[in-house]
N, C-alpha and C positions, 0 to 999 in steps of 0.2 A: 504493500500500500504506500502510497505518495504520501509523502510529509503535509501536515495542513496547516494552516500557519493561521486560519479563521475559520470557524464553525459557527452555526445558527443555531440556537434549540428554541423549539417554539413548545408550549405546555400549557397544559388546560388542568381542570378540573371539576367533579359538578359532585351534586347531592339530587340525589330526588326527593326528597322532602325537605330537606337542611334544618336539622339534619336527618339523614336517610340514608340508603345503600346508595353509596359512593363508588367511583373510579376515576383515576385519573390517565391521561396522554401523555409524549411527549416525541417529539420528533427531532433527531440532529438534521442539517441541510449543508450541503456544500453551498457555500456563496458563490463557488467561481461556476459553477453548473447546475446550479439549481437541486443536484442529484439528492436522493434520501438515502443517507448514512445509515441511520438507527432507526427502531422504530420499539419505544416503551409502554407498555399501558398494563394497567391492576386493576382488580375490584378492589375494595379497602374495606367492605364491610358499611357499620351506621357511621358518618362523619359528616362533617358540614362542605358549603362549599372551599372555605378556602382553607380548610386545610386539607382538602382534597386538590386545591389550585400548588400547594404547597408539596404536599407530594410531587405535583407531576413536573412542579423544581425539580427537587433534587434527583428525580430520576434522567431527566436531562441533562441535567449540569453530570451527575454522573456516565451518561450514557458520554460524551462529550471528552471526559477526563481518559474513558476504557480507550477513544479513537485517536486521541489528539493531546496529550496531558498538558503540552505546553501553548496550543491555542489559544488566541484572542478570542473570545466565547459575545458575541451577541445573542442574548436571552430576549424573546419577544413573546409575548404575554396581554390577552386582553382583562386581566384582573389588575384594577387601578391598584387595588390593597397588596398586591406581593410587591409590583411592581416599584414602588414609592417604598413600601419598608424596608428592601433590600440594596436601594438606590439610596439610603440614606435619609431623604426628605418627610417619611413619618415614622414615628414613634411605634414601638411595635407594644401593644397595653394587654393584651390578650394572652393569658396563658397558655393556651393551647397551641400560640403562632410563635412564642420565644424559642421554645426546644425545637422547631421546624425550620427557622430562620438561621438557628445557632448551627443546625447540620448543614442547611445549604452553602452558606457562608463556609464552612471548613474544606467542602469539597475541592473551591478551585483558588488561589489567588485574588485578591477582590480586584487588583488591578487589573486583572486578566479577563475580567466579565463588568459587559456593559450592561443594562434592563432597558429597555424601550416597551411601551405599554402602543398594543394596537386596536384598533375594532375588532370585532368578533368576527365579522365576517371573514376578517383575514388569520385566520385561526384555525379555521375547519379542520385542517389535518390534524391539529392534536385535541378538539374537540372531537374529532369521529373516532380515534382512537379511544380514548375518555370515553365515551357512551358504548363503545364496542365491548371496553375491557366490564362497563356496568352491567350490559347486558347478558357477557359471557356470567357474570356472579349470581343475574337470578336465573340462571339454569342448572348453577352449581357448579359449574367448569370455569377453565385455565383461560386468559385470555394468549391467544398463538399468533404469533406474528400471518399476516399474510399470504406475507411471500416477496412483496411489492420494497420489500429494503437496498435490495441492490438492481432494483428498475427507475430510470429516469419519473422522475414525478413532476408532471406535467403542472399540475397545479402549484405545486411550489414551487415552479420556477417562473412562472407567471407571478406569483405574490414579488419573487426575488428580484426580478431584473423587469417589472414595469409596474407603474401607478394602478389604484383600483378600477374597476369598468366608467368608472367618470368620467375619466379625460385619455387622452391619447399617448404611448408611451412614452416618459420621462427619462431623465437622469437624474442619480442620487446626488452626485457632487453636485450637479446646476439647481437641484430642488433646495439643499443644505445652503447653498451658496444665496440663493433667491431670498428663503428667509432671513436668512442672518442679514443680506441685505435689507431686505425688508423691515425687520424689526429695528433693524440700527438707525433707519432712517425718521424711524418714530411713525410711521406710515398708519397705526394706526391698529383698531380691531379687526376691521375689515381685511388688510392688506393678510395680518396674522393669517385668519381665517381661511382666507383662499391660498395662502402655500403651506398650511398644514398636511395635507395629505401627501405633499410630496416628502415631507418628514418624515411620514409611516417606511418610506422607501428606503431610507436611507439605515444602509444595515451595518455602518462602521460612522461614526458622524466625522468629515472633516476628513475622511478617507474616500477615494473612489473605491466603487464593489466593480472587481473582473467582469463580475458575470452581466451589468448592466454599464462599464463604459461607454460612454460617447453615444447612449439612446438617440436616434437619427432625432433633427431636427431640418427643416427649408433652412435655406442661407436666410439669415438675419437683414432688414431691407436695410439697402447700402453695401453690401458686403459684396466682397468680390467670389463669393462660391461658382460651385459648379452651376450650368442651366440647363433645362431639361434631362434633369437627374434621371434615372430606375430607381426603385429601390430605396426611397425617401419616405423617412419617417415624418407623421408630422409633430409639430413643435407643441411642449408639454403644456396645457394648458394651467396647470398648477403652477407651474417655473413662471411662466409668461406672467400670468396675475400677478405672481410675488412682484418679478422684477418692472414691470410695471407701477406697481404701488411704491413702490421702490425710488424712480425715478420721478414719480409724479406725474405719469403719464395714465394715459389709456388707449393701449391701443393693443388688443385681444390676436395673438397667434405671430406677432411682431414686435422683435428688439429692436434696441438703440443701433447703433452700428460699432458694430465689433473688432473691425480691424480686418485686416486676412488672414483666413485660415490656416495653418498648418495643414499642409494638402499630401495624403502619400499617395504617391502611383504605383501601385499593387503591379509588379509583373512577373508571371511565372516563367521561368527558363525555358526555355527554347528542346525540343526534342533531345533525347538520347537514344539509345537502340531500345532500351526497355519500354519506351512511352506507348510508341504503337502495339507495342502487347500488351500492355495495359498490366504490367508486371511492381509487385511493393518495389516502392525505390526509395528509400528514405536515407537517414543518416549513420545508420549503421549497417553498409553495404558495400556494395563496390568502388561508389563513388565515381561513377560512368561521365565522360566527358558529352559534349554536344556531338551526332549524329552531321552529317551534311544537312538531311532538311533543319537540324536545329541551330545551324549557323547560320543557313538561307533566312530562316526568321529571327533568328538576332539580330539580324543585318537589315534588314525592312522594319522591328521594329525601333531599331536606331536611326533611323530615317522619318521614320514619323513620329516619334517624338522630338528630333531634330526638326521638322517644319514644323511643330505646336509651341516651340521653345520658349515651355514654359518651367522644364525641372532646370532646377540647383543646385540639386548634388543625388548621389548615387551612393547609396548602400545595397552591400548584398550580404546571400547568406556564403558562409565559409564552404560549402560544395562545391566542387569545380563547374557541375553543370551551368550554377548560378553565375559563377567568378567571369565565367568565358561569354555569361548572354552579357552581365554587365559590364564588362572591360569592352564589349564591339560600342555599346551604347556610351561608353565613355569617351569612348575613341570620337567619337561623332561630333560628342556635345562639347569636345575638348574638356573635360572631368574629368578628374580622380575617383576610384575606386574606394569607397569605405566599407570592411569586412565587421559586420556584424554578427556575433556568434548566437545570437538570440533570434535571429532569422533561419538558423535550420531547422529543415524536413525531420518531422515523429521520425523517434526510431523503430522501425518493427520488427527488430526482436528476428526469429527464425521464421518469417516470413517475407524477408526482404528476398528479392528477384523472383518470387513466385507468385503467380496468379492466383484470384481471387478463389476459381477453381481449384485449384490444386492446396491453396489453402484451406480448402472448404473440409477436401479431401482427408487432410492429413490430420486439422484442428479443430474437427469441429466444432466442440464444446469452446474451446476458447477465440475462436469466430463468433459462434452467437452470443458470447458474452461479452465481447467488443460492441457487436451492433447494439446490444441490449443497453449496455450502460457506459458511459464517458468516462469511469473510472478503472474500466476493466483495460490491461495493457496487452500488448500481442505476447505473443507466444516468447518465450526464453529473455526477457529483462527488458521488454520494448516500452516505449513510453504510451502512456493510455491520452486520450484529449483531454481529460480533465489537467495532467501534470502539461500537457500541452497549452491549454489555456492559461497557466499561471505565467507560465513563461512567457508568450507571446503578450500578455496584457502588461508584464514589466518590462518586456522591451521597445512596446508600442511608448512608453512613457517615458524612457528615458529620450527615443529620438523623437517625442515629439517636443522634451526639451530641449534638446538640443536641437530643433530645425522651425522652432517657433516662427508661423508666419510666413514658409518657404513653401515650395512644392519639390519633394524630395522623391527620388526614384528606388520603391524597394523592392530589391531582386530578390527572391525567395521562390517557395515551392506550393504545392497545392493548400495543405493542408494553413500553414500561415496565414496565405490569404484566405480561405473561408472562414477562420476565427476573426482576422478580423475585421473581413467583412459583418459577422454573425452578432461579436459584439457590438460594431456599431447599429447594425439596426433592432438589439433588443430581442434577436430570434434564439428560440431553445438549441440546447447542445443538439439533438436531432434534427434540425437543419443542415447537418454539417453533413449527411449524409443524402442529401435533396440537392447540394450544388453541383453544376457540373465546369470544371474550367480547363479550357484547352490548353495546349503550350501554347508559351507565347503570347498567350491573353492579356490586359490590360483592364483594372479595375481602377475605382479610384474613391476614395475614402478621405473627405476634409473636416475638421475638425477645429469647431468654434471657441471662444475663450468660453462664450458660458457653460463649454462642456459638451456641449451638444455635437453631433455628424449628419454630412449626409454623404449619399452613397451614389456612385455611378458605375455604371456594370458595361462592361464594353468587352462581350466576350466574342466577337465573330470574328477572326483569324484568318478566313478565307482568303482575302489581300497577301497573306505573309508565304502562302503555299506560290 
């Protein structure tokens, strides 16, 4: 299992009578994938509600410490009472909640756990847990996991990396940022009000989450984005309000002007002999040079991005396939080469040069358990997309500090550019298996100060053959 460096526990718990037969939930979540780590739940017998809420604490915080001991723990909870007693701001007066609080509290570091209080509706998983484990108790029986632990959970990745059904999806940093504008500006109850629910989202405060970077946004009016984008999210209507309120304006789906984007042009290397068999080629493999037709397309699209001359510099990933499309395209644009080691290809393990068939063949169980969940790695020490998304969401961050405001060219491989393309527009780790990108193709992904992206998809290569 991949090192996790943040986890989510979301936790419930209920009484049917309060007090009455009780069970409590609890769910761990990957941030960077939405995925479901753990999955906890008890009957408890007669109890009320929140010490039944309090159980389904420390069974997460526990579940949490089994996965992850030294993890950043955001706890998200729709009980205002745990949530505020264990965050410091009430008083815990109840007997029955001191010895509950004093366990939760030992389990992990207090540094190491945030509490954020949510609506209920964004709860469900560890409330159906909670009602599941109650119901398993009036029958007399165990409550048993699913099954559904190490399967992508669609609904909590929807809670994770976008706003509730209100508005359209958001960003965590630009929702956090909105407010704290907001609020500083003195804007008022109303400004509060309307960028609260981008708060709900925000699942590290003052940190971007992986799993919802750069939620698409339209270019901001004024801005020099892309035009007639694909694949354009629209802009967060909880952000928008805030920073609105913000500025003292009004004007609903539209920013101030932002400046220019940090713009990356997404390009995948050019053919090697493996491409057209459609054979794993990642970073733990032969390390195949460019084929003739993959030179022929390095060299066409060096020329056309030479007539748009708009890139600025040129990173690539450390594989020679990459090294050779973007040394033709450097050659062009008269640039230098920058070797990025956070732009290589998943490694896949003992499935590198062998087809999907032949994979199918040899592994099966851990093929479907690749397609099944973003945490499962390939065969013999390969890297899984979930340790794939940690990486590419830190390297997406450091060059877009470092090229703030440019349009920078980054040479890389399939799987790169669908993370992050997928991050910016907000889509589940199962989209990554819905993209198709040719060699040689050409995306493009710009990226606004208030956090925001949007996306341009330019995959037809036809010209390059």
């Amino acid at each position: 299992m991949q090192r996790l460096a943040r986890v989510v526990v979301e936790a419930d718990g209920g009484s049917r009578g309060n007090p009455g037969p009780a069970g409590y939930g609890a769910v761990v979540l990957d941030p960077a994938t939405g995925e479901t780590l753990a999955e906890r739940a008890e009957s408890i017998g007669v109890a009320t509600n929140n010490v039944a809420e309090y159980r389904g604490l420390i069974a997460g915080l526990r579940a949490a410490r089994e996965l992850a001991a030294d993890a950043r723990v955001l706890v998200r909870m729709d009980s205002k009472l745990v949530v505020e007693q264990m965050s410091g701001r009430w008083k815990i007066k109840h007997p029955d909640m001191k010895p509950l609080a004093a366990e939760a509290a030992k389990i992990l570091p207090r540094a190491q756990v945030t509490y954020e209080w949510i609506p209920r509706e964004q709860n469900k998983h560890a409330d159906r847990l909670a009602n599941e484990a109650m119901d398993a108790g009036k029958r007399g029986e165990r409550w048993e996991p699913s099954g559904s632990t190490a399967v992508f959970d669609r609904g909590a990745a929807r809670a994770l990396v976008t706003p509730p059904p209100s508005g359209p999806v958001g960003d965590a940093t630009a929702g956090a940022a909105a407010v704290r504008a907001a609020l500083a500006s003195g804007a008022g109850t109303r400004a509060r009000a309307a960028a609260e629910p981008a708060r709900a989202d925000t699942l590290f405060a003052d940190e971007e989450v992986d799993a919802g970077g750069y939620a698409g946004t339209a270019p901001a009016s004024g801005t020099s984005g892309t035009s007639g984008t694909s694949g354009t999210s629209g802009t967060s209507g909880t952000a928008a309000a805030a920073t609105a309120a913000a500025a003292g304006t009004a004007a609903p789906g539209w920013g101030p002007d932002m400046g220019a984007p940090a713009t990356f042009v997404l390009l995948r290397h050019g053919e090697t002999a493996l491409t057209p068999q459609k054979r794993f080629s990642g970073s733990g493999g032969s390390d195949p040079e460019l084929s003739p037709a993959g030179r022929r397309q390095a060299a066409a699209v060096a020329g056309s991005l030479a007539a748009r001359g708009t890139v600025q510099a040129v990173v690539s990933s450390p594989l020679r396939r990459c090294r050779e499309t973007a040394q033709a395209v450097a050659d062009r644009l008269g640039l230098t080469v920058t070797v990025e080691e956070g732009l290589r290809e998943v490694d896949f393990g003992a499935w590198e040069g062998l087809t999907f068939a032949e994979v199918r063949e040899r592994f099966p169980d851990d093929l479907q358990a690749w397609l099944d969940s973003p945490r499962a790695a390939p065969t013999g020490g390969g890297e899984s997309f979930a340790a794939a998304t940690r990486r590419i969401s830190a390297t997406r961050d450091r060059l877009l500090a470092a090229h703030a405001g440019r349009t920078t060219l980054l040479v890389t491989h399939v799987t790169p550019v669908k993370i992050l393309v997928r991050l910016a527009l907000g889509a589940p780790p199962e989209s990554l298996f819905r993209m198709e990108l040719s060699a040689a193709s050409v995306s493009e992904v710009a990226y606004y100060a208030d956090g925001n992206a949007s996306v341009r998809l330019l995959n037809d290569t036809s010209h390059l053959r």
